[in-house]
C-alpha distance (Angstrom), angle and dihedral (degrees) to the residues before:
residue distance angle dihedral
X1 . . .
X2 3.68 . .
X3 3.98 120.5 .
X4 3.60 87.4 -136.8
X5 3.72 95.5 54.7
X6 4.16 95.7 47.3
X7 3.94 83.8 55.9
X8 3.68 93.5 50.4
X9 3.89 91.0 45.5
X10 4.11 85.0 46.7
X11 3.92 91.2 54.2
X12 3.49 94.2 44.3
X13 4.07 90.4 52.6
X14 3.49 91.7 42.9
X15 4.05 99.0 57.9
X16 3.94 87.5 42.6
X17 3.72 92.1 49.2
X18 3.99 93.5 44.3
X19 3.96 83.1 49.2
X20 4.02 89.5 51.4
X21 3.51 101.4 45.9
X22 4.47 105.8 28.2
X23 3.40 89.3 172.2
X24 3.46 98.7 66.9
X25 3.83 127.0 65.1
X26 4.04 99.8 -132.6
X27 3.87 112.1 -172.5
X28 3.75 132.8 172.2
X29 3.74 127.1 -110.4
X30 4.28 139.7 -159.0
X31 3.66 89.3 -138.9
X32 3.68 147.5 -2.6
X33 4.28 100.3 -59.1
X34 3.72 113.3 -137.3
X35 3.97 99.7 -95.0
X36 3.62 122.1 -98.5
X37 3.55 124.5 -144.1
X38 3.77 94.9 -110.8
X39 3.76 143.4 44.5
X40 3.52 128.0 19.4
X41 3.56 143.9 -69.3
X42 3.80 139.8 -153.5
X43 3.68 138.2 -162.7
X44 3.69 119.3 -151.9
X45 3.82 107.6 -154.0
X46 3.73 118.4 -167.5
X47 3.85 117.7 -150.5
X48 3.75 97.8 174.3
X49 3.79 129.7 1.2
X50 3.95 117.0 -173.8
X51 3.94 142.3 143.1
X52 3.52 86.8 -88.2
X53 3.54 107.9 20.0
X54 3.43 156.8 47.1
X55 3.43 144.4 165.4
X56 3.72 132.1 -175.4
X57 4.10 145.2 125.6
X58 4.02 136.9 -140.6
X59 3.35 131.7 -118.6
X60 3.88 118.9 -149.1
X61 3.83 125.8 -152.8
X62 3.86 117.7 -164.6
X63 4.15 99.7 -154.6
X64 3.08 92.3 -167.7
X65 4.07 110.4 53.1
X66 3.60 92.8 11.4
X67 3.23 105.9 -116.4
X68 3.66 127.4 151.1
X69 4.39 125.0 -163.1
X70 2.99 123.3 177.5
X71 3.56 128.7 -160.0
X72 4.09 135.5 -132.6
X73 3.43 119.4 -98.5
X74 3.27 126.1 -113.9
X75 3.86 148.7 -168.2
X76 3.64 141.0 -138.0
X77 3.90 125.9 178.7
X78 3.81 121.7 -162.4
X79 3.68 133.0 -160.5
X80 3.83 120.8 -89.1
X81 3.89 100.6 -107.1
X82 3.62 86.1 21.8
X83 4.11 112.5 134.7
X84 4.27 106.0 -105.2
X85 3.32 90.0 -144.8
X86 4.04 91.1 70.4
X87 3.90 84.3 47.8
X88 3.23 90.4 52.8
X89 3.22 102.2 49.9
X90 4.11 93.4 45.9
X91 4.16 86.7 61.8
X92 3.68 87.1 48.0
X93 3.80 95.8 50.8
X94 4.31 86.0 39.2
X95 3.47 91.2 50.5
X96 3.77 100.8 50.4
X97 3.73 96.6 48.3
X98 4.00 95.9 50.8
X99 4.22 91.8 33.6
X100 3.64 107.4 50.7
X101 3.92 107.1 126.3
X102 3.37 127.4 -115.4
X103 3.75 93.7 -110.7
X104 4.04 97.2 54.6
X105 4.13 95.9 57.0
């Protein structure tokens, strides 16, 4: 699993996720920040992270009540050839839809 490709994967979630939930500001960080007393955080962990694949599953924080969810994981294959960003995207979408906490529906 490339470095490169994680970050790609991480940009991709992140612009999906700001689009799914506008009225929060959703940024990306290194390593786990030390936890405010507000808001929200989620951990993107990747299982498997190839040309045409990946697999993986979030893990949601509620700062503020202290509740954690996390979601199922899930996989999405690609063609060979295929562009990543579309597979990327795909796990993005996928992950959204089965992931959203509790707290945000």
């Amino acid at each position: 699993m490339s470095e490169m490709g994680v970050r790609d994967l991480c940009d991709v979630l992140q612009k999906k996720l700001q689009s799914h939930f506008p009225h929060h500001a959703i940024k990306q960080v290194e390593e786990t920040p030390s936890l405010a007393s507000v808001g929200a955080s989620g951990e993107l962990v990747v299982q498997a992270l190839r040309s045409d694949h990946v697999s993986g599953f979030l893990i949601w924080r509620n700062l503020e009540t202290g509740q954690n969810y996390e979601g199922p994981p899930i996989q999405v294959d690609g063609m060979d050839g295929a562009p990543r960003q579309h597979l990327h995207e795909g796990f993005a979408d996928g992950l959204i839809k089965v992931s959203t906490p509790p707290w945000e529906k």
